[in-house]
TORKEDO-817503 format. One record per residue (C-alpha): y, x, z. Coordinates in steps of 0.1 Angstrom, whole numbers, plus 5000, padded with zeros to 4 digits. Example, Ala and Ser with C-alpha at 12.3 -4.5 7.8 and 13.67 -1.06 7.14 Angstrom:
% TORKEDO-817503
  north  east    up
   4955  5123  5078
   4989  5137  5071
***
This chain:
% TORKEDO-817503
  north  east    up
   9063  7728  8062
   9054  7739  8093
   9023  7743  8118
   9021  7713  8144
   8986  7716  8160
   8951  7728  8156
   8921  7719  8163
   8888  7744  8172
   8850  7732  8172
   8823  7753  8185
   8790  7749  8167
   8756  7765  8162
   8736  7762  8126
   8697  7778  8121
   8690  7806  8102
   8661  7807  8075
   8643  7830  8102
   8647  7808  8130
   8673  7825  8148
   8707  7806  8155
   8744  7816  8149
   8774  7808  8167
   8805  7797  8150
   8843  7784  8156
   8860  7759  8130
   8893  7762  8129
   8911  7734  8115
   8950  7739  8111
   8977  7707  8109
   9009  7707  8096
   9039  7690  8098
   9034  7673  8061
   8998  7662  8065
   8981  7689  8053
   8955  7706  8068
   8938  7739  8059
   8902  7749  8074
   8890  7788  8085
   8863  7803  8102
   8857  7821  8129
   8821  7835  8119
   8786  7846  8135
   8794  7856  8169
   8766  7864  8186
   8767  7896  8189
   8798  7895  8210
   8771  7878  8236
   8781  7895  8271
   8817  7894  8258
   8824  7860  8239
   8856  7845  8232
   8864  7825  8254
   8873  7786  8237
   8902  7772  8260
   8920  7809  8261
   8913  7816  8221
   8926  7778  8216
   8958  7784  8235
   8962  7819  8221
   8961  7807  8180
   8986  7780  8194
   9005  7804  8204
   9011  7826  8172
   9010  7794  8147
   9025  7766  8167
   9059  7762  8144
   9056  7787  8115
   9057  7782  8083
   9022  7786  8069
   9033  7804  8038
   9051  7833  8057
   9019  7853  8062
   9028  7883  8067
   9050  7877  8099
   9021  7857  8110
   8997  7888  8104
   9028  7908  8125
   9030  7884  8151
   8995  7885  8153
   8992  7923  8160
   9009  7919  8191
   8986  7899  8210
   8950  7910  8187
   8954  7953  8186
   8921  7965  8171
   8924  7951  8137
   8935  7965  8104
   8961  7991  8122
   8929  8005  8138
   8895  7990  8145
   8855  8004  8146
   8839  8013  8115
   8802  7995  8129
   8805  7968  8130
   8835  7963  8111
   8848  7934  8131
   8861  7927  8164
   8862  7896  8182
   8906  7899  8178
   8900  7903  8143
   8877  7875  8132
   8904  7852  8151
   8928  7863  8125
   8903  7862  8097
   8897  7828  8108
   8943  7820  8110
   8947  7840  8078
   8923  7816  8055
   8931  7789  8070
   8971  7793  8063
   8960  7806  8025
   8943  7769  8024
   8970  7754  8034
   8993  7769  8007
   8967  7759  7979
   8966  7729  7989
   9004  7725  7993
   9007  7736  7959
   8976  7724  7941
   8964  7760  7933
   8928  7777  7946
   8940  7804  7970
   8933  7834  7946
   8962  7826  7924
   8982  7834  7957
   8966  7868  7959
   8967  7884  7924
   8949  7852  7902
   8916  7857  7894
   8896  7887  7875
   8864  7872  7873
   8849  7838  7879
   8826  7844  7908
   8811  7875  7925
   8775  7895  7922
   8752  7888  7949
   8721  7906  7973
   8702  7888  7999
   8695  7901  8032
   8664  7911  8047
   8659  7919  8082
   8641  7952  8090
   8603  7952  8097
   8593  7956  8135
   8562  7938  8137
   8529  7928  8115
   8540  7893  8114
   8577  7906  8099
   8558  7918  8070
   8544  7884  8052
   8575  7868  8066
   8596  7891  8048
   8577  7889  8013
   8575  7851  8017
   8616  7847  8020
   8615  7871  7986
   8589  7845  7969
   8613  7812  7973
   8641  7832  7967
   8630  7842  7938
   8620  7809  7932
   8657  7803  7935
   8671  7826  7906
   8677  7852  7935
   8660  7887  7926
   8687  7910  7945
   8681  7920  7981
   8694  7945  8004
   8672  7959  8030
   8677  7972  8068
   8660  7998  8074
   8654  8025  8108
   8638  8008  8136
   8604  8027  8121
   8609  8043  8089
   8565  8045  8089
   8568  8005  8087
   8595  8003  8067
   8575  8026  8039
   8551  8001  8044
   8570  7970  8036
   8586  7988  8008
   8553  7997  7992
   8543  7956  7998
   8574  7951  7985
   8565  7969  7952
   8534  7962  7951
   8536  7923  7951
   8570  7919  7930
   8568  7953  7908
   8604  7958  7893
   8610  7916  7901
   8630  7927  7931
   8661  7944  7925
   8667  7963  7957
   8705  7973  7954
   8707  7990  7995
   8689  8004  8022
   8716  8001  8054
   8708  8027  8079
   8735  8004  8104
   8752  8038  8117
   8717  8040  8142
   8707  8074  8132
   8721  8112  8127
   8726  8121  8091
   8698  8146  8090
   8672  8123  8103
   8689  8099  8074
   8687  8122  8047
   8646  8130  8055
   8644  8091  8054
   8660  8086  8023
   8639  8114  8005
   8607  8096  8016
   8617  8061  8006
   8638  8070  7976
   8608  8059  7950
   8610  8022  7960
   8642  8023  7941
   8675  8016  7952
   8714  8019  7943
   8733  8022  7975
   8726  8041  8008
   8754  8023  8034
   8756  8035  8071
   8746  8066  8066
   8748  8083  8102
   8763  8074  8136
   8801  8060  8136
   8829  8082  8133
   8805  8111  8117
   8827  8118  8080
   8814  8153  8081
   8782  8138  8082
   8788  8107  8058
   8801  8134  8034
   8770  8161  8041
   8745  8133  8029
   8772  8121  8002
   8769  8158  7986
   8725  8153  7985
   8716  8120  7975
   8719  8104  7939
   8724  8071  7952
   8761  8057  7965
   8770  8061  7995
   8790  8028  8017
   8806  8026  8045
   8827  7994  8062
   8865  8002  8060
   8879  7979  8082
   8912  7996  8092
   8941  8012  8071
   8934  8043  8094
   8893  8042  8091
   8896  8040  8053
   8922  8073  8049
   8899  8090  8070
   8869  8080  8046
   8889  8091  8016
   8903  8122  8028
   8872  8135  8042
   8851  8123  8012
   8824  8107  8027
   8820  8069  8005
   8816  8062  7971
   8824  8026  7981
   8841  8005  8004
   8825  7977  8022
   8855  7952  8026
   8849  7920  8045
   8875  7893  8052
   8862  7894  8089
   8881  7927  8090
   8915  7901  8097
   8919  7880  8071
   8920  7879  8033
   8959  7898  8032
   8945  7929  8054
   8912  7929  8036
   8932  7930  8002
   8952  7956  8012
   8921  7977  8016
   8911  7970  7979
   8939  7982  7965
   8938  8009  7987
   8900  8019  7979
   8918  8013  7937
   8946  8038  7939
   8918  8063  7954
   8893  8056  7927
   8865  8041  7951
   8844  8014  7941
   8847  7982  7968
   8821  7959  7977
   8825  7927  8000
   8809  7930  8032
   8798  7898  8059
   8788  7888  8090
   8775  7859  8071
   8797  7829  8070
   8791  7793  8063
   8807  7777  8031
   8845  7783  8045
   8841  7815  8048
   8820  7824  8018
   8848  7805  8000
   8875  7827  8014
   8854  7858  8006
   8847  7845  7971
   8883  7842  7964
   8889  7879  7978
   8863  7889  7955
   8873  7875  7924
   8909  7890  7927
   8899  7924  7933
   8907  7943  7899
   8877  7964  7907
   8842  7951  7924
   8817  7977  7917
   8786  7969  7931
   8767  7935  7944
   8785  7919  7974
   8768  7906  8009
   8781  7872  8016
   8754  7847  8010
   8757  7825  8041
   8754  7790  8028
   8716  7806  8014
   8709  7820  8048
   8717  7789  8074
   8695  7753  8071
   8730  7741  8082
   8767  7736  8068
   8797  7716  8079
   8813  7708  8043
   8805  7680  8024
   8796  7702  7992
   8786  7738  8003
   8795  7769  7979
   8775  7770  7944
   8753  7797  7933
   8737  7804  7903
   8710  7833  7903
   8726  7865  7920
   8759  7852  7917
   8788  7829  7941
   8808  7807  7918
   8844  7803  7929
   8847  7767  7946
   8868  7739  7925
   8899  7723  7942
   8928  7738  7953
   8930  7762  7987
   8893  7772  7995
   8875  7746  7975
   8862  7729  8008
   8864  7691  8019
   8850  7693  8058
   8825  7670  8068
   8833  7653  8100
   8800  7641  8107
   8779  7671  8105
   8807  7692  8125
   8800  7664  8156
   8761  7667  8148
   8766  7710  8149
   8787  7710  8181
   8775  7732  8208
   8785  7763  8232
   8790  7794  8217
   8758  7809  8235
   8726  7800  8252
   8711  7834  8273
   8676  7813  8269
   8676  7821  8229
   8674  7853  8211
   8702  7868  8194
   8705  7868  8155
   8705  7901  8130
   8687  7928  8122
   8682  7943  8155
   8667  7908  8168
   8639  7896  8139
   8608  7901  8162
   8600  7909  8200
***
């Protein structure tokens, strides 16, 4: 079998809060008729430097065009020597580079390929599976404005409509209004609301984290992630030393996560497939295993292809300590499968059907197609919720 073409769709789908995200589907042909889909997730924050589609088109071509889908480690070889900063080395926030999410997106769509090939789901590729689908939390954006408050609490109220009580929250654009929404928080849901994280996103020193987490640390939470600016382990490992909670941080290259371990700064790993593909992003599992850290799966948040391909990650890993982050298909109005990703209360159920578990719809790709980014919009995340 080997790669004969591809084929790459730019689209936009709505969030829940009205902002939009940017996408690429990748879908990869072979030689036999089978095709396997990946993702090329959320990539609006690369706005003054998006990919461009012709040259990323022609680039993918260029490392797939011929090989043999299965051999995917040379792929992730030949890859490395036209996309540098990912796995080897990359950034710590965010944990994902432009070069690396094009990998992601190659890696899971060669792993569907194989499943399908073979009529297996893609984790029996990878290690089989540990676990039939992964823990859950929801995002919420941080606070910046009155109006963020009642939005905020409204999202909680249907999701808890929904069977979802777990939510992580963003906090440190004002720790005054985040205390605020915490104690609305509390004070409308009471113990409802499992609130597994407070992510500091690497925005402040540790110090300036540590006098934050002391106030807000009655609200109740499991998992402080992000904990001061970048590269800072002495830092990481200064607040690691005070708090109760866990401390995260996103290990998204071999070198970032010896640096984590040896300096012992993280309780747990936050491993995302966005890191370079499902292969890299397993690799870091077992690293985080052999060093006795407990793993989580990080996002950008995905649509169903991507979810899927995190899904299997996560139900491979022989240890998933703590509530993952990948709850796409609950976040955007859109999808472009014909049967998004299942889940049931705080939980993603692995997909049915061999590779990822996911049939593309044609129709609502057409109906999603659009340019990466429009300047006239504002950009998604937790930086971007209100003027």
């Amino acid at each position: 079998m080997k790669i004969s073409g591809i084929t790459l769709t730019p689209i936009q789908t709505h969030r829940r809060t009205g902002s939009i995200s940017s996408h690429l589907i990748l879908q990869m042909h072979t030689d036999e008729g089978v095709t396997g889909l990946g993702e090329i997730s959320d990539l609006d924050m690369y706005r003054m430097y998006m990919p461009d589609i012709e040259a990323v088109r022609m680039g993918i071509e260029k490392v797939v065009l011929g090989r043999d889908p299965f051999a995917i480690e040379a792929m992730h070889r030949e890859m490395a020597n036209y996309l540098h900063n990912y796995f080897a080395s990359a950034p710590s926030y965010p944990p994902f580079t432009p070069g690396s999410q094009i990998a992601a997106g190659i890696d899971m769509a060669c792993y569907d390929i194989m499943g399908k090939a073979l009529d297996v789901p893609a984790c029996d590729l990878f290690g089989g599976r540990v676990r039939d689908g992964i823990e859950i939390c929801y995002p919420l954006f941080q606070v910046k404005a009155e109006a963020d408050y009642e939005r905020n609490l409204g999202y909680i109220q249907e999701l808890l409509d929904q069977g979802i009580s777990r939510f992580r929250y963003y906090v440190g654009v004002d720790f005054d209004k985040d205390e605020k929404f915490l104690t609305a928080l509390r004070d409308r849901f009471g113990q409802r609301v499992i609130l597994k994280a407070l992510d500091f996103q690497a925005r402040h020193y540790w110090k300036d984290v540590l006098r934050a987490y002391e106030c807000l640390k009655p609200f109740g939470f499991e998992v402080i992630e992000s904990v001061s600016w970048r590269e800072d382990l002495a830092g990481m490992a200064e607040i690691r030393r005070r708090v109760e909670a866990d401390v995260c941080e996103h290990a998204s290259s071999a070198a970032q996560a010896m640096a984590l371990i040896r300096a012992g700064a993280v309780d747990i790993f936050n491993i995302t497939v966005n890191s370079g593909g499902i292969l890299p992003a397993k690799k870091l599992a077992h690293l985080a295993e052999l060093a006795g850290i407990k793993a989580l799966i990080g996002t950008t948040q995905e649509l169903s292809i991507g979810t899927s391909a995190q899904a299997h990650l996560g139900v491979s890993m022989a240890e998933l300590s703590a509530a993952s982050d990948p709850v796409g298909p609950l976040l955007y109005v859109e999808d472009i499968v014909k049967k998004r990703i299942r889940f049931e209360g705080n939980r993603i159920v692995l997909p049915e059907g061999p590779g990822l578990g996911m049939e593309l719809d044609e129709d609502a790709l057409e109906a999603l197609r659009a340019p990466l980014v429009e300047w006239d919009r504002a950009a998604h995340g937790a930086g971007y919720v209100s003027d």
